[in-house]
C-alpha positions in Angstrom: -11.2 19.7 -45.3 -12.6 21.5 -48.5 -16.0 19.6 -47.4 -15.8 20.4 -44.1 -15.0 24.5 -44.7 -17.6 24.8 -47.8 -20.3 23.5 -45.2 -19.5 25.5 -42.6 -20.4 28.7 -44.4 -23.1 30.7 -42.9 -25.7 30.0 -45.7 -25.5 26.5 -44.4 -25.8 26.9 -41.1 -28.5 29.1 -42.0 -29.9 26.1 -44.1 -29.5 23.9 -41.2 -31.1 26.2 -38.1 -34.2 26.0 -40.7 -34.8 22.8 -40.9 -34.5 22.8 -37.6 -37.1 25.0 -37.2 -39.3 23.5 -39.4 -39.1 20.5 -37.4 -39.7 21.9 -34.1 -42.4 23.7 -35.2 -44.2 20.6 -36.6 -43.1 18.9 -32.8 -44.4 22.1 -30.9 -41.1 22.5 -29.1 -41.2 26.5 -28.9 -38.6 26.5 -26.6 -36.3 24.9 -29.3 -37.3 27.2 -31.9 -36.8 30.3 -29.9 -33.1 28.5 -29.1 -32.3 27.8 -32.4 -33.8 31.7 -34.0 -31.3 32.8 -31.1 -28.4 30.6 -32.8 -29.4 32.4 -36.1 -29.3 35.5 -35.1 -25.8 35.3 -33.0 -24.3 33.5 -36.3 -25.6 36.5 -38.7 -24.1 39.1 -36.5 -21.0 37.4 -35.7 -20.5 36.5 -39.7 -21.3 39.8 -40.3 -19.1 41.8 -37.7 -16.4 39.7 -39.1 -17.1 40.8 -42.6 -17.0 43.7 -41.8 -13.7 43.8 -40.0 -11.9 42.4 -42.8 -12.4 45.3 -44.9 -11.3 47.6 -42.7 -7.6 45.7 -41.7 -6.7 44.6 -45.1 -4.8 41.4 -43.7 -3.5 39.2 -47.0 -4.8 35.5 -46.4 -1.7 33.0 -46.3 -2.3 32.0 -49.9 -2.2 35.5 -51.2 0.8 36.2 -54.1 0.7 39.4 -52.5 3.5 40.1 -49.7 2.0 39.2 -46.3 1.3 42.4 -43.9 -1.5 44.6 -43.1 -2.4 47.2 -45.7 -6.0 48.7 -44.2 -8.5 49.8 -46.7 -5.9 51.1 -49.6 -2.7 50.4 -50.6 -0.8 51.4 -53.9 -3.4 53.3 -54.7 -6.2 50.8 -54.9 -9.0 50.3 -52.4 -8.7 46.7 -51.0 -12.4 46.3 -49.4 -13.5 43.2 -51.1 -10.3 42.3 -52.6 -10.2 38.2 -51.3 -6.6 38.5 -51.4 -6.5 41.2 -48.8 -9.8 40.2 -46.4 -7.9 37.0 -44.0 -8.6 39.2 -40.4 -10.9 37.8 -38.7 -12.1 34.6 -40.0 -16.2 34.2 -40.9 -16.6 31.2 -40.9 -15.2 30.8 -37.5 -16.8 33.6 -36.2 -20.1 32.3 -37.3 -19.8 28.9 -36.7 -18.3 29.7 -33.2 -21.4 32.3 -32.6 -23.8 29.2 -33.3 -22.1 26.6 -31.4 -22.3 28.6 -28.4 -25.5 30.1 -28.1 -26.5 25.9 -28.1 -23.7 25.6 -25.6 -24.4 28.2 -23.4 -28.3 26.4 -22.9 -27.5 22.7 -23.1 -23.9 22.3 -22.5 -23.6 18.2 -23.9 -25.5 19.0 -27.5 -23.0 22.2 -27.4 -20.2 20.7 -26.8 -21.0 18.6 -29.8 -21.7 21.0 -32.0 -18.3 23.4 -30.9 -16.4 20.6 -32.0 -17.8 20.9 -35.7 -17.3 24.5 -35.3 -13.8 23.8 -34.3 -13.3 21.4 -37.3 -14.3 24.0 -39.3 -11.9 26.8 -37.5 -9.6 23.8 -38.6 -10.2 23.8 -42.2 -9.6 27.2 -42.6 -6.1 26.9 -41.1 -5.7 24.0 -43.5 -6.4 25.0 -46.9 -4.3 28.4 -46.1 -7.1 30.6 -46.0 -6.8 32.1 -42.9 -3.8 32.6 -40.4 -4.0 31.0 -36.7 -5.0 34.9 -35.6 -7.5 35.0 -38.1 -9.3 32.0 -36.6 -8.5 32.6 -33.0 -10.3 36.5 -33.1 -13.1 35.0 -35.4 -13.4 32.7 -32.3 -13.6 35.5 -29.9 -15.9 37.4 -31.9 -18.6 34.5 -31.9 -18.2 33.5 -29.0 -18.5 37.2 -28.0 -21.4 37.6 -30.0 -23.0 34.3 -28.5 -22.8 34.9 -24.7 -24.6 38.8 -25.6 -27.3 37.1 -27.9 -27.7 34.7 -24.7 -28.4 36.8 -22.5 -30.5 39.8 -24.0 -32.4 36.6 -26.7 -33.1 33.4 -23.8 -33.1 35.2 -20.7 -35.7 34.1 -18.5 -38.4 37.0 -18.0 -39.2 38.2 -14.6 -42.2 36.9 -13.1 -44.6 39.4 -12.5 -45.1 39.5 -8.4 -48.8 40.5 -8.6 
């Protein structure tokens, strides 16, 4: 699971979509390179929302010595924004795994489906080496899959054909 969660961080996928891209480019399969920027883009926004989130609710993860609750951005006096401790709401590597996943999903729905399973395994390793609580992963699974169906539709919609 420790494999599975450390490989499912955005810089891999990140890692991952350009090799992909490398390839595609070499194939001339344009279509699959503007797919997989699309992926890219709806994993960095999703990771990123979700980073930025978990400043702001100061949720302790499950492993935390600290008692369990929601503290915001302070508590006892200290700021918490970037305290690990106190950043568990919503998960990031859910949300950006999910965000991939889907975008793929959304376009070919049997490569997708693949690949949200990984993205579940990792939403699974999370829950598993008590990093995140079940809410954690199920709103970073909202947020990219959020994030996925709006990168969809305003990146690999189909342009209008001009009438003239």
């Amino acid at each position: 699971m420790k494999a599975v969660s450390r490989y499912g961080a955005w810089h891999w996928l990140m890692g991952a979509a350009a090799a992909g891209l490398a390839v595609t480019w070499w194939r001339g399969r344009y279509d699959w390179m503007r797919l997989l920027v699309a992926m890219m883009i709806a994993s960095s926004i999703a990771g990123l929302s979700a980073d930025c989130l978990r400043g702001l609710t100061g949720r302790t993860r499950p492993n935390a010595s600290a008692p369990q609750g929601w503290y915001g951005v302070r508590h006892d006096g200290k700021w918490l924004i970037g305290q690990h401790a106190y950043n568990s709401f919503p998960s990031g590597h859910t949300s950006a795994a999910m965000a991939f996943a889907t975008v793929l999903w959304l376009v070919h729905r049997k490569r997708g489906a693949l690949l949200l399973l990984v993205a579940a395994a990792i939403a699974v390793s999370r829950l598993y080496l008590r990093d995140h609580h079940l809410s954690d992963v199920v709103a970073g699974t909202f947020l990219g899959a959020g994030t996925a169906i709006v990168a969809r539709y305003y990146l690999l919609a189909k342009p209008a054909r001009d009438p003239a």
